[in-house]
C-alpha positions as CSV (number, residue, x, y, z in Angstrom):
1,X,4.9,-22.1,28.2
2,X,3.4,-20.8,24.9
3,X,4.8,-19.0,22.1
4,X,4.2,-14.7,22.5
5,X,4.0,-15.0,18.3
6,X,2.6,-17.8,16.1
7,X,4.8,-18.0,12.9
8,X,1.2,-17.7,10.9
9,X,0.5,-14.4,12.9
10,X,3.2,-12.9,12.2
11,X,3.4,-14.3,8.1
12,X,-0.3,-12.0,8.5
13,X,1.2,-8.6,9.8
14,X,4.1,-8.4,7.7
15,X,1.6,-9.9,4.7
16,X,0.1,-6.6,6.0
17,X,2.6,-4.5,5.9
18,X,4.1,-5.1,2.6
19,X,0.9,-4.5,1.1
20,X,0.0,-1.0,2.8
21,X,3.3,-0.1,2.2
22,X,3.2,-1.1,-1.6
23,X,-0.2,0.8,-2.2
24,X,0.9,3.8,-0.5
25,X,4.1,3.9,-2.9
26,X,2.5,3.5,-5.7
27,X,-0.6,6.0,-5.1
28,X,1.9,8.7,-6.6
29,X,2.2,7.1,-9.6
30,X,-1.6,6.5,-9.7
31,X,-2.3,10.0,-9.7
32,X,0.6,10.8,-12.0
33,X,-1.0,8.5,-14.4
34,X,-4.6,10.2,-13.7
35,X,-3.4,13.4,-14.7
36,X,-1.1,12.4,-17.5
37,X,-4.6,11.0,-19.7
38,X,-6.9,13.9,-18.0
39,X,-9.6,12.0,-15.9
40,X,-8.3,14.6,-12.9
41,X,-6.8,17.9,-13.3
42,X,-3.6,18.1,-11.7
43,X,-4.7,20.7,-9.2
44,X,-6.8,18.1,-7.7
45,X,-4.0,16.5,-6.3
């Protein structure tokens, strides 16, 4: 009987994860930082 989840496959997905879940916490702070020296007016956002 085989394994339903590799230990690699699932290091991968939560690798994953963390990392969409990083960038899309920090995309605030992007734009924040954006507005703050004026390459986009804050009404863009």
């Amino acid at each position: 009987m085989a394994p339903v989840l590799l230990i690699s496959e699932f290091v991968s997905f939560v690798s994953i994860f963390v990392l969409a879940f990083g960038l899309i916490f920090e995309l605030p702070i992007f734009m924040i930082f954006m507005a703050k020296i004026k390459i986009l007016p804050r009404t863009f956002f």
